[in-house]
N, C-alpha and C positions, 0 to 999 in steps of 0.2 A: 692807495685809495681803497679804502674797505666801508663798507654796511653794516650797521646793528643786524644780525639776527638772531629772532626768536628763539627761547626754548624749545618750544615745541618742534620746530625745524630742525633742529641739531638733534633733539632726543628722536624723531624720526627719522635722521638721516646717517647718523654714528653708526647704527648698528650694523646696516646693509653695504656703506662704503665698499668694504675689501672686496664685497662680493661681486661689485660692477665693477670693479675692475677687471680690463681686457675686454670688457664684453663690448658689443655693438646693438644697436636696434632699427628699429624699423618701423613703417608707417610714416616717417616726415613726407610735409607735402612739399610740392616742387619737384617730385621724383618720383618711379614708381616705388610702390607703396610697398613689393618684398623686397628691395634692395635693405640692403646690411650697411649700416654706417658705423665705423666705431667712435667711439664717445672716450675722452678720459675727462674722470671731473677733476676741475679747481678746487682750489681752497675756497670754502666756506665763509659766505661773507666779502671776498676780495672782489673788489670790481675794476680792476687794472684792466680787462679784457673791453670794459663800459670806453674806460679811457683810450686805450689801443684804438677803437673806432671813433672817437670823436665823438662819442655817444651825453650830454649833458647829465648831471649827475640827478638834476628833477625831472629827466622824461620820464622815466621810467621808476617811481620811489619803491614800487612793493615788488621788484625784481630785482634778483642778483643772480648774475654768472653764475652758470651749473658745469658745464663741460662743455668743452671744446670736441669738433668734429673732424675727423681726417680717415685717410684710408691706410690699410699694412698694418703689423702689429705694432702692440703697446711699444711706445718707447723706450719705460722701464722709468728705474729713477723714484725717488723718496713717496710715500703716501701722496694723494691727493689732496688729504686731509692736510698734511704737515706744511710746513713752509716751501711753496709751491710757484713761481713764477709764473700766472695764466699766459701771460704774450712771447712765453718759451715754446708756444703750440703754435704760435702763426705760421708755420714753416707747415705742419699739419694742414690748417687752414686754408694754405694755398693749395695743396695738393689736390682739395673737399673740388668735388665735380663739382657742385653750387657753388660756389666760392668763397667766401670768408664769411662763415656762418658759426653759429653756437645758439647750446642750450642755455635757457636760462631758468628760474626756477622762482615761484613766489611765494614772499616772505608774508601769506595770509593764508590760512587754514582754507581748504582743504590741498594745500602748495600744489597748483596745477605747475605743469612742465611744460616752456612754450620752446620758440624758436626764432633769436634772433635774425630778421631777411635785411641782409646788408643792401640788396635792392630798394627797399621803397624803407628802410631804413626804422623798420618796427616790429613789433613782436608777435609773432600769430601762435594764440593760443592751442598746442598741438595736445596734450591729456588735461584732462580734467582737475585729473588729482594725480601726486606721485604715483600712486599707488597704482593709477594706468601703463603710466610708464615705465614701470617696474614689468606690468604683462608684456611689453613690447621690447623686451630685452633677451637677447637670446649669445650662444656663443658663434663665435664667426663662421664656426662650419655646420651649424645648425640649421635646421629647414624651419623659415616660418610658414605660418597658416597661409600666405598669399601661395608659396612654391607648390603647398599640400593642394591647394583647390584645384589645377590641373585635373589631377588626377581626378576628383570628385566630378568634375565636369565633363569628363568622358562619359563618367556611368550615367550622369543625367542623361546626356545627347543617346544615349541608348535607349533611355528610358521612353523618353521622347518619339523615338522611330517607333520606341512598339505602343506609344500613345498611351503612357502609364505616367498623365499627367498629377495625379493626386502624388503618386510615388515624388515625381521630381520635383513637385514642393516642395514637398517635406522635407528631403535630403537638402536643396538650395535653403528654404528658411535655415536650417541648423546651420550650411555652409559660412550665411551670410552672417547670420548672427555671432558665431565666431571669432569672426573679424574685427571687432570692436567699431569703434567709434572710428569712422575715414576722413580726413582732412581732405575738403573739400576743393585742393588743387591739388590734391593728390592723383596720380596716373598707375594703372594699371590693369594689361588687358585681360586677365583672366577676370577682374573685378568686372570688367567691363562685359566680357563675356558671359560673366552669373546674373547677370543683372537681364539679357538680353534673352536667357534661357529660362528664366524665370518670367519674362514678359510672358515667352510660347507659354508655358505651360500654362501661365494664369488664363490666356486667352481658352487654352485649347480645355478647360472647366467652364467658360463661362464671365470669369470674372474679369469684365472688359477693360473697368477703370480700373482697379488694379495692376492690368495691364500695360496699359497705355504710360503708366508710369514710372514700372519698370522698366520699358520703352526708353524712356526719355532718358530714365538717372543714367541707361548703359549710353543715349546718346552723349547727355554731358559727357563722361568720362573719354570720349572718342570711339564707341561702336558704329561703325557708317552700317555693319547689317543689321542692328536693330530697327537703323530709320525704314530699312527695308520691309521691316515684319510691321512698322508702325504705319507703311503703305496700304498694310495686306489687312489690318486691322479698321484702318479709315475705310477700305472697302466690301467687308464682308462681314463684322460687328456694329459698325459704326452709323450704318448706311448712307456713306457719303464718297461714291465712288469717282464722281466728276473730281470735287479735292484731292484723291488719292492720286488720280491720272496727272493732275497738273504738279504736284508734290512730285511726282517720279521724273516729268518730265526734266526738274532741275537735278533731282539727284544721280541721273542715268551716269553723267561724264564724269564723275566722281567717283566711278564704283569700279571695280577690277570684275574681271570674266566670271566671277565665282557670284558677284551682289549684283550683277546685270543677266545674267541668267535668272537667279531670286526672283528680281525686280518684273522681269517677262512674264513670271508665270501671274503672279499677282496682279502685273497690269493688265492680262488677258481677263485674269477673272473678273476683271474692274469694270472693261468695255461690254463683257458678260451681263452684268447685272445693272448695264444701260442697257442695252440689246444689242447691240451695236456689234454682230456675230463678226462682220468682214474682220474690223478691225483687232478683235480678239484672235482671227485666226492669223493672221497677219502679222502680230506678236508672238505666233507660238510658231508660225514657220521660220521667223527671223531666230530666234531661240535655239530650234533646230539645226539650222546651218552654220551658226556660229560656235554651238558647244561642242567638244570632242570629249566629254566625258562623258560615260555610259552610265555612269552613278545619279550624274544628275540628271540625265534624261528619263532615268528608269523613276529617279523621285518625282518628277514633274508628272509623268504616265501613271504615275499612282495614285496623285491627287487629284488629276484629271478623270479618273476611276470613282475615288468617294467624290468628286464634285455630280458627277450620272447618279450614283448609289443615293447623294443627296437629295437628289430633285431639286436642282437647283435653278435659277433662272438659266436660261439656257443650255438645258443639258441636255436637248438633242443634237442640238448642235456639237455639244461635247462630242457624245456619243460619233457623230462624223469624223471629228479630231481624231478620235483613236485608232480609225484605221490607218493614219500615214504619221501618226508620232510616235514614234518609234524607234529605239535605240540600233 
């Protein structure tokens, strides 16, 4: 069972073949987004792998099999190019944490590179063009840009503490833009974390909507602290601190010792800027006796310091707070 394809495919794709071989890539969605999958491609044109899955030969006319996906090295064994048996990789296939998945490749200019999902049984367009897919190819024991952002993400969080939010823009924009294009069931938490650290800083400039939306993309992706900081944002940019208290109230039992400690400080400042002093104090003694980290009590006493510095709605009452919160 083979496909007419185009010149232009073949003259785009002869020359790089030998070079993807072995290699693996990265960025498929259904997974996180630095995992390394290796790829070998088919022969050109053959669509045995269409057949293999019971796939009809006019679902899909301007796609043909690209490579099969599995984990361990190359197999070995004649070109990809050459006379090539695709469903000699099922064995691969099964091994694929997703399970019996493949790239596929289309036979119309600018040939994006998608991914066949054996689940809902169609094809989700994962680069644009080859030519993306080619930047998201790397060798197996290479680090991609998702493994690198770690790193990058500490020096923000530093940035951060010393409130050198202009700084950690700048280094997060370049971060994120980096990254290319993410497939949108795509998982991963330091993604998720650039997104959430970029929410603070936009916030901590001014720039609220921008904010709030960084907010949200880390919330898609699965950050529960961002919903946290998107609490703190409904109540002291937004001016809508009744919504923030009752948003908290569902996310509280959801949240591990580290996003409920968070969640306390923001929700005191919230009852704060109703007036509502008891209650603010009342979430910061509950706070107190529950945390045994001196780190975050010392960060809570700090922001309780510029909330006084601010002149904020209730910042005598702050000012009280300070003498028994206390690490």
């Amino acid at each position: 069972m083979s496909r007419t394809v185009p010149p232009g495919l073949v003259a785009l794709l002869e020359p790089i073949a030998a070079a993807l071989e072995g290699k693996s890539c990265y960025g498929l969605p259904y997974r996180d987004l630095g995992a390394k999958v290796r790829f070998e491609l088919v022969s050109l044109g053959d669509c045995a792998l269409f057949a293999a899955h019971r796939i009809p030969p006019g679902d899909h006319p301007d796609w043909v099999p690209f490579a099969t996906l599995g984990e361990g090295p190359p197999r070995g064994g004649p070109s990809p190019w050459g006379e090539v048996d695709p469903c000699s990789a099922r064995t691969d296939l099964d091994r694929s944490s997703s399970g019996p998945e493949f790239l596929v490749i289309s036979t119309v200019s600018p040939y994006p590179v998608g991914l066949w999902v054996h689940a809902n049984g169609s094809i989700y367009p994962v680069w644009e063009t080859f030519e993306l897919f080619v930047a998201r190819v790397v060798d197996a024991d290479a680090q991609t840009p998702f493994e690198e952002l770690e790193r990058t993400l500490d020096k923000v969080t530093r940035k951060l503490q010393a409130d050198a939010h202009d700084d950690a823009i700048a280094i997060l924009q370049h971060a994120i833009d980096g990254l290319g294009t993410i497939p949108s069931e795509g998982r991963n938490d330091q993604l998720a974390r650039a997104h959430r650290l970029y929410g603070r800083a936009l916030q901590g400039v001014g720039r609220v909507s921008d904010a709030r939306e960084a907010y949200h993309r880390a919330i898609a992706i699965g950050d529960a602290y961002a919903e946290v900081h998107l609490i703190d944002l409904m109540a002291s940019e937004l001016g809508e601190p009744a919504a923030a208290i009752e948003h908290a109230s569902l996310l509280r039992d959801t949240l591990d010792n580290v996003g409920r400690d968070l969640l306390s400080r923001y929700v005191a400042a919230a009852y704060l800027g109703l007036g509502e002093v008891a209650k603010a104090e009342a979430e910061l003694r509950e706070l107190l006796a529950r945390s045994s980290d001196k780190d975050t009590i010392r960060g809570v006493r700090r922001a309780l310091e510029h909330y006084v510095e601010d002149d904020k709605p209730g910042a005598d009452a702050v000012t009280a707070f300070l003498a028994w919160f206390k690490s």
